[in-house]
PyMOL commands that place a pseudoatom at each C-alpha (Angstrom):
pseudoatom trace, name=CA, resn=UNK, resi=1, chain=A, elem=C, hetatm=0, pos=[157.415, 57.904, 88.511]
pseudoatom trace, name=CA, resn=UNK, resi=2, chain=A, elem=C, hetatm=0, pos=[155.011, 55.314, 86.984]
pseudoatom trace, name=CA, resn=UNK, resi=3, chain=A, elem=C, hetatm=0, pos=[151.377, 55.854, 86.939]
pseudoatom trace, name=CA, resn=UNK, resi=4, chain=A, elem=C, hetatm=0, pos=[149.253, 53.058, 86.267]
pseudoatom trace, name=CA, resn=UNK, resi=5, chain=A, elem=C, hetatm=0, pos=[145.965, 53.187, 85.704]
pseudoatom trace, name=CA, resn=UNK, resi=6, chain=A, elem=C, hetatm=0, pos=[142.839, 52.483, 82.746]
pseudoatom trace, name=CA, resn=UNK, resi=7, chain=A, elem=C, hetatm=0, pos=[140.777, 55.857, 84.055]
pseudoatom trace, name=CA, resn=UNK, resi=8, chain=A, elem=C, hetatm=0, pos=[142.480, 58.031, 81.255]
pseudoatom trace, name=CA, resn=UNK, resi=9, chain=A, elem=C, hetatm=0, pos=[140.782, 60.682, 83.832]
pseudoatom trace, name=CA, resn=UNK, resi=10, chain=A, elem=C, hetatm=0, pos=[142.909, 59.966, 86.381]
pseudoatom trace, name=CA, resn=UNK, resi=11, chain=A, elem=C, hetatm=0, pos=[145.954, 59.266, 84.557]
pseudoatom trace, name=CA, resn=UNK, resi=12, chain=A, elem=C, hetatm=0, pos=[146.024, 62.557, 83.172]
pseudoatom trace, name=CA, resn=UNK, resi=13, chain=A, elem=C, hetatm=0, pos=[145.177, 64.163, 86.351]
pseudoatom trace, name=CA, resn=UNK, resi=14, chain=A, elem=C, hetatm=0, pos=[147.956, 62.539, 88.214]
pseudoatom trace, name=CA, resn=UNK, resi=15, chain=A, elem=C, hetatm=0, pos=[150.578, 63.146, 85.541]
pseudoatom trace, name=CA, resn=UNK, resi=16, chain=A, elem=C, hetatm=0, pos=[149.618, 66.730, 85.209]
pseudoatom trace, name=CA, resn=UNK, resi=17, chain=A, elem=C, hetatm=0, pos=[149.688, 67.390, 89.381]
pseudoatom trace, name=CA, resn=UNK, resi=18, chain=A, elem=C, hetatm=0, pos=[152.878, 65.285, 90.156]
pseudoatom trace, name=CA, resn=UNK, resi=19, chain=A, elem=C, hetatm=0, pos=[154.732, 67.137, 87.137]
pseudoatom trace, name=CA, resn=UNK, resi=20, chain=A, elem=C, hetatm=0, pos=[153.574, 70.213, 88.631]
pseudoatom trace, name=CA, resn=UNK, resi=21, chain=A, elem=C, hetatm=0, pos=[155.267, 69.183, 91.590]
pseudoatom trace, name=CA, resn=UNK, resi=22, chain=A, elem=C, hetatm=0, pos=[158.637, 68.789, 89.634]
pseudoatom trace, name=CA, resn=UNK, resi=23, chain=A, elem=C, hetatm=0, pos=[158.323, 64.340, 89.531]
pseudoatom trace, name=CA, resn=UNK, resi=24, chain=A, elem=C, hetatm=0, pos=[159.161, 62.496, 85.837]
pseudoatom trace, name=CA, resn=UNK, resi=25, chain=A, elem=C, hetatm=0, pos=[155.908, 60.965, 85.347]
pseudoatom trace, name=CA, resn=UNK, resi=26, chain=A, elem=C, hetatm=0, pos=[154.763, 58.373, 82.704]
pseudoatom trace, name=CA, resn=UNK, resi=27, chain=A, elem=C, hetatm=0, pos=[151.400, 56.904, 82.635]
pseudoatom trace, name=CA, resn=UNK, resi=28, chain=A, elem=C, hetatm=0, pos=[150.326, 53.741, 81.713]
pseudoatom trace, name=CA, resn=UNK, resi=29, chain=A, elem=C, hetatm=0, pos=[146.588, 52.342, 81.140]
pseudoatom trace, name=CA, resn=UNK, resi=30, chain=A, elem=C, hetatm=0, pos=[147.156, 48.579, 82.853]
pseudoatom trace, name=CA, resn=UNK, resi=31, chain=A, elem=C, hetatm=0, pos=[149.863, 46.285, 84.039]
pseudoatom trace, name=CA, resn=UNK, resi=32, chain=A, elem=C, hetatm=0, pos=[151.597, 45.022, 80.832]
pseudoatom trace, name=CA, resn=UNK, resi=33, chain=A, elem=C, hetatm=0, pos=[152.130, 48.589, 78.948]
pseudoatom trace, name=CA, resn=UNK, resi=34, chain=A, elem=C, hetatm=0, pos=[153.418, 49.227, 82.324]
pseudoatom trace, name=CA, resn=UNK, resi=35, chain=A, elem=C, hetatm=0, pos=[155.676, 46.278, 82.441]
pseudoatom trace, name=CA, resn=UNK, resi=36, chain=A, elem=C, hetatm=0, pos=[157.068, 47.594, 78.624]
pseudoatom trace, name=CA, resn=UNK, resi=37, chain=A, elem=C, hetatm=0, pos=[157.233, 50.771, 80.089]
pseudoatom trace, name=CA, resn=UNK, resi=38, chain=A, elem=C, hetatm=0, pos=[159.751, 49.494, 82.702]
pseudoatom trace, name=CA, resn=UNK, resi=39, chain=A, elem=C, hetatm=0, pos=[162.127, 48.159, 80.166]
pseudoatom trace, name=CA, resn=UNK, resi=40, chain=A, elem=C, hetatm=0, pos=[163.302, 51.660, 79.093]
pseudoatom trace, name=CA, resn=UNK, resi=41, chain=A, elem=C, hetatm=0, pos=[162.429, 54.033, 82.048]
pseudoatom trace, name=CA, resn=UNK, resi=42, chain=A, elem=C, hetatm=0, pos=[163.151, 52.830, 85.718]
pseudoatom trace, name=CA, resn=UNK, resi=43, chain=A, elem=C, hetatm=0, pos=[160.927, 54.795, 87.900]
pseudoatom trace, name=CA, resn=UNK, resi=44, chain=A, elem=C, hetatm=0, pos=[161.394, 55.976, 91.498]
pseudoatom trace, name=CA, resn=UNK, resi=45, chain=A, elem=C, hetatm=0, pos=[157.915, 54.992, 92.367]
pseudoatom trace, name=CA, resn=UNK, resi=46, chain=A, elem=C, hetatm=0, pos=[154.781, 52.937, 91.050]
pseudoatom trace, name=CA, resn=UNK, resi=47, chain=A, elem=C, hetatm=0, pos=[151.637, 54.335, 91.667]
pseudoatom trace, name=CA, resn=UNK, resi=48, chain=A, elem=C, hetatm=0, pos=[149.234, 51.478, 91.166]
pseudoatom trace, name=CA, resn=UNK, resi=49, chain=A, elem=C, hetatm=0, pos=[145.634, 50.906, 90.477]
pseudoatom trace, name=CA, resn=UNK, resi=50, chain=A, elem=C, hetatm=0, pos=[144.535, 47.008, 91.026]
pseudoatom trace, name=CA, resn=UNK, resi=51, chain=A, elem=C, hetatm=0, pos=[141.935, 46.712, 89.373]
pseudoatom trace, name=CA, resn=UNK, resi=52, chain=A, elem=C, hetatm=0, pos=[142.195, 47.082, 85.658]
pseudoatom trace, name=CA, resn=UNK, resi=53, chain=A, elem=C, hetatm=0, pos=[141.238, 45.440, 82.489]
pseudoatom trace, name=CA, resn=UNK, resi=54, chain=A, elem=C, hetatm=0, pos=[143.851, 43.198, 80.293]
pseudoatom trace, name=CA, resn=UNK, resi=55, chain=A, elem=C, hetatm=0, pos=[146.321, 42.955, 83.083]
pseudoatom trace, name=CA, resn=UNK, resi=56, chain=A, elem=C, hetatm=0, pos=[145.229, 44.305, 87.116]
pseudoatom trace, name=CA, resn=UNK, resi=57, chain=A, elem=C, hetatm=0, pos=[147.697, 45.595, 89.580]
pseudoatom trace, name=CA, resn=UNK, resi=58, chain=A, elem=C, hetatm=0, pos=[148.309, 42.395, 91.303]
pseudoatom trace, name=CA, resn=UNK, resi=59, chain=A, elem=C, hetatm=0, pos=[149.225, 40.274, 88.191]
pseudoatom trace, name=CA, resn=UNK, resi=60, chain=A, elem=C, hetatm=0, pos=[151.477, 43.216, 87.169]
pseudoatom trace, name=CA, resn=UNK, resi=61, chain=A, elem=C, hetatm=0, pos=[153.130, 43.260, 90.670]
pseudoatom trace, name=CA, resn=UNK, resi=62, chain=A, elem=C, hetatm=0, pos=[153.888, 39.310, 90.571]
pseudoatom trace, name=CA, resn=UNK, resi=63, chain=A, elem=C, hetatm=0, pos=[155.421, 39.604, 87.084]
pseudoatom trace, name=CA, resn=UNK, resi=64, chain=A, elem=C, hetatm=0, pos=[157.855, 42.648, 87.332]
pseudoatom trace, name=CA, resn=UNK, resi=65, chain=A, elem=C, hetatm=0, pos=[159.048, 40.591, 90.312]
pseudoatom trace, name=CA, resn=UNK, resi=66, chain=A, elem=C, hetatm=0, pos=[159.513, 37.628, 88.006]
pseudoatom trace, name=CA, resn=UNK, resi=67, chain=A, elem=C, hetatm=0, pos=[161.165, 39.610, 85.547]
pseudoatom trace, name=CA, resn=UNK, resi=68, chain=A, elem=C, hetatm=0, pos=[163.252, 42.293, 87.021]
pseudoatom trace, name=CA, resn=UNK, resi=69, chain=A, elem=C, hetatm=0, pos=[164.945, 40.768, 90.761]
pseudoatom trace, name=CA, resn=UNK, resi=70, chain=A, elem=C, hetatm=0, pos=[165.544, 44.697, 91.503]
pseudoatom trace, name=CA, resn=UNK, resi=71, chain=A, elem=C, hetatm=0, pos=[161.643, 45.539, 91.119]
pseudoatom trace, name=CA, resn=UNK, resi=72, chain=A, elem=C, hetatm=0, pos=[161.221, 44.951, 95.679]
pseudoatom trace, name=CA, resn=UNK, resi=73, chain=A, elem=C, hetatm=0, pos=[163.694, 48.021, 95.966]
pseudoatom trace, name=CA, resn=UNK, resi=74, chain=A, elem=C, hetatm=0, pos=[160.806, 50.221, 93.609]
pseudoatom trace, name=CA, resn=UNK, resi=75, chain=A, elem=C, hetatm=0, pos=[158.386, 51.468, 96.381]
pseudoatom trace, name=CA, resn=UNK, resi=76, chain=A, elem=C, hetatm=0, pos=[154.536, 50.847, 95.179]
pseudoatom trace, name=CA, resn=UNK, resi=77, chain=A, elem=C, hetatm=0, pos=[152.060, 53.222, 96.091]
pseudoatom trace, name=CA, resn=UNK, resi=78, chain=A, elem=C, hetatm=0, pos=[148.341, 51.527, 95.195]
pseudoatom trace, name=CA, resn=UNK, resi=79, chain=A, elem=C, hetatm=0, pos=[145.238, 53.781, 94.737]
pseudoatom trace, name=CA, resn=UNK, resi=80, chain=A, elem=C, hetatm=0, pos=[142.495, 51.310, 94.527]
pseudoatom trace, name=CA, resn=UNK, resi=81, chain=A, elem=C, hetatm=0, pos=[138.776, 51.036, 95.033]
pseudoatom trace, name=CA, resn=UNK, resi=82, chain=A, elem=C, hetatm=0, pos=[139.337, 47.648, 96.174]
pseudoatom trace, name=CA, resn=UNK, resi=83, chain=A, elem=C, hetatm=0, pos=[138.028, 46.265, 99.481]
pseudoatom trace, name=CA, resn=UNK, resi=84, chain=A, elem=C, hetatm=0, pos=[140.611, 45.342, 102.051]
pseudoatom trace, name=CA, resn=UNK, resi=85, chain=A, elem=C, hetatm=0, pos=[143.607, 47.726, 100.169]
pseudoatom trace, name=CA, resn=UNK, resi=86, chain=A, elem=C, hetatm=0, pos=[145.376, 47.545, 103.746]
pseudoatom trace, name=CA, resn=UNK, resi=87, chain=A, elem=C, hetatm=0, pos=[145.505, 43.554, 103.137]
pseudoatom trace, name=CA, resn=UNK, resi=88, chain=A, elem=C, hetatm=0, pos=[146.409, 43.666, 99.492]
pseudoatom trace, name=CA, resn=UNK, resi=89, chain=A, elem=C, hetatm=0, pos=[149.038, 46.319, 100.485]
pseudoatom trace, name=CA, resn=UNK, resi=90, chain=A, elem=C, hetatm=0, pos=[150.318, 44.259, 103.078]
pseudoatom trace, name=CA, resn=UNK, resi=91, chain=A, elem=C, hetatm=0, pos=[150.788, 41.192, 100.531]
pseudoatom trace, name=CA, resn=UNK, resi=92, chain=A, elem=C, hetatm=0, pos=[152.305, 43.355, 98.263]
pseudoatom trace, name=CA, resn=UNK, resi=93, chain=A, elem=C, hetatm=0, pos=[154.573, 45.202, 100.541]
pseudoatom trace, name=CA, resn=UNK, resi=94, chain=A, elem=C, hetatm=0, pos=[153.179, 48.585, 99.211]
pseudoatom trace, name=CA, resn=UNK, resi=95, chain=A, elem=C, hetatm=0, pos=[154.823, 51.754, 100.558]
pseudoatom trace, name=CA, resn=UNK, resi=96, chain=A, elem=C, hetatm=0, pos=[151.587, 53.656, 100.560]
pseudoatom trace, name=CA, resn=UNK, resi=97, chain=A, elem=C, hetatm=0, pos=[147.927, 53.738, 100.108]
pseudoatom trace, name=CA, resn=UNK, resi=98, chain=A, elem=C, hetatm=0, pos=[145.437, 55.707, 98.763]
pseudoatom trace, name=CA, resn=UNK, resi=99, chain=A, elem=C, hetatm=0, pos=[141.916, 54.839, 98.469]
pseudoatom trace, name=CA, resn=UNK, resi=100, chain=A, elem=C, hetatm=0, pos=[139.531, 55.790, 95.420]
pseudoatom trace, name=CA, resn=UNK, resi=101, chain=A, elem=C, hetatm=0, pos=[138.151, 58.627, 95.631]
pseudoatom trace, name=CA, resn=UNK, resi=102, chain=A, elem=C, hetatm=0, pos=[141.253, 60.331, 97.054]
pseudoatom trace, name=CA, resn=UNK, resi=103, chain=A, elem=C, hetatm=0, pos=[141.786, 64.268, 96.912]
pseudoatom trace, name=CA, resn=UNK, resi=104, chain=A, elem=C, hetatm=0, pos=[144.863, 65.592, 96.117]
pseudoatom trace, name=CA, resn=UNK, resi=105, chain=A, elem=C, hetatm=0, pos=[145.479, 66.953, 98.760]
pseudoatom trace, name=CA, resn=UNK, resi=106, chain=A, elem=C, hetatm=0, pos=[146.038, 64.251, 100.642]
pseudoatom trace, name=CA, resn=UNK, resi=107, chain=A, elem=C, hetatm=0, pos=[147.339, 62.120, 98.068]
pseudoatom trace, name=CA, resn=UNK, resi=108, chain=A, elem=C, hetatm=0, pos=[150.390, 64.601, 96.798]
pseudoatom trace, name=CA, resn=UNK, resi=109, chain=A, elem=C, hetatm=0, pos=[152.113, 64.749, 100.206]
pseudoatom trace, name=CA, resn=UNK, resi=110, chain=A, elem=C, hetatm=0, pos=[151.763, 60.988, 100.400]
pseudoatom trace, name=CA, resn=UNK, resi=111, chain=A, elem=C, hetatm=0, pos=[153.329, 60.102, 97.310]
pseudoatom trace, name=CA, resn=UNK, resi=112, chain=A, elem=C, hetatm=0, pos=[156.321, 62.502, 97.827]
pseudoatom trace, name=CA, resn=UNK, resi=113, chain=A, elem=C, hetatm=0, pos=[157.098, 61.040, 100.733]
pseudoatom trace, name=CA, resn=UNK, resi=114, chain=A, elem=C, hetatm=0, pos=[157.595, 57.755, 99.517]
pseudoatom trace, name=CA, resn=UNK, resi=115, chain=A, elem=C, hetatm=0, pos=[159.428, 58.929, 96.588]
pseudoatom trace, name=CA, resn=UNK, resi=116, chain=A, elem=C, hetatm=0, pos=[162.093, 61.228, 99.066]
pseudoatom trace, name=CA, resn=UNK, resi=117, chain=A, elem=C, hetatm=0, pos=[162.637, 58.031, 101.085]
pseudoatom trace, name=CA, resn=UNK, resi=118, chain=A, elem=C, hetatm=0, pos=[163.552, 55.963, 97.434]
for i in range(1, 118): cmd.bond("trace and resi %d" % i, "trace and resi %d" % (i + 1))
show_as sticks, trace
zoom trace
């Protein structure tokens, strides 16, 4: 699993919960160390911020499409604070949301279930 996000708080809060529940998780603080990332580990699932500095969510999206043809079949789960995440999900054909602030309680279950169904 890929998490991708520039709040080093919730990077390491995410890797530490989703290892606890048994995922492979590596984090990544925006879209293009995510995108080098993805050239040595191909992850089950992308959970995405969209709004980050030096490259956001959406550019990221657009250009692992552009440079990996197999990068639909990786389900994307965004966690945003953005307005109108259902919309921006939609264009993205995102598996999942979660909106910022999210508890883990809710947000665990979701992500699983979009990474059994991968």
């Amino acid at each position: 699993m890929l998490v991708v996000d520039d709040d080093p708080d919730i990077r390491e809060l995410l890797f530490t919960a989703l290892e606890d529940e048994g995922f492979e998780v590596v984090p990544a603080g925006n879209g293009r160390e995510a995108l080098a990332i993805i050239r040595t580990f191909r992850p089950d699932v992308i959970v995405l911020d969209l709004m980050m500095p030096v490259m956001d969510g959406w550019q990221f999206a657009s250009e692992l499409r552009i440079r990996d043809e197999g990068a639909e079949d990786i389900p994307t789960v965004l966690l945003s604070a953005a307005r109108d995440l259902r919309a921006h999900a939609e264009a993205m054909s995102a598996a999942e949301i979660i909106e910022k602030p999210f508890d883990l309680a809710d947000l665990l279950p979701k992500i699983a279930r979009v990474a059994s169904a991968a």
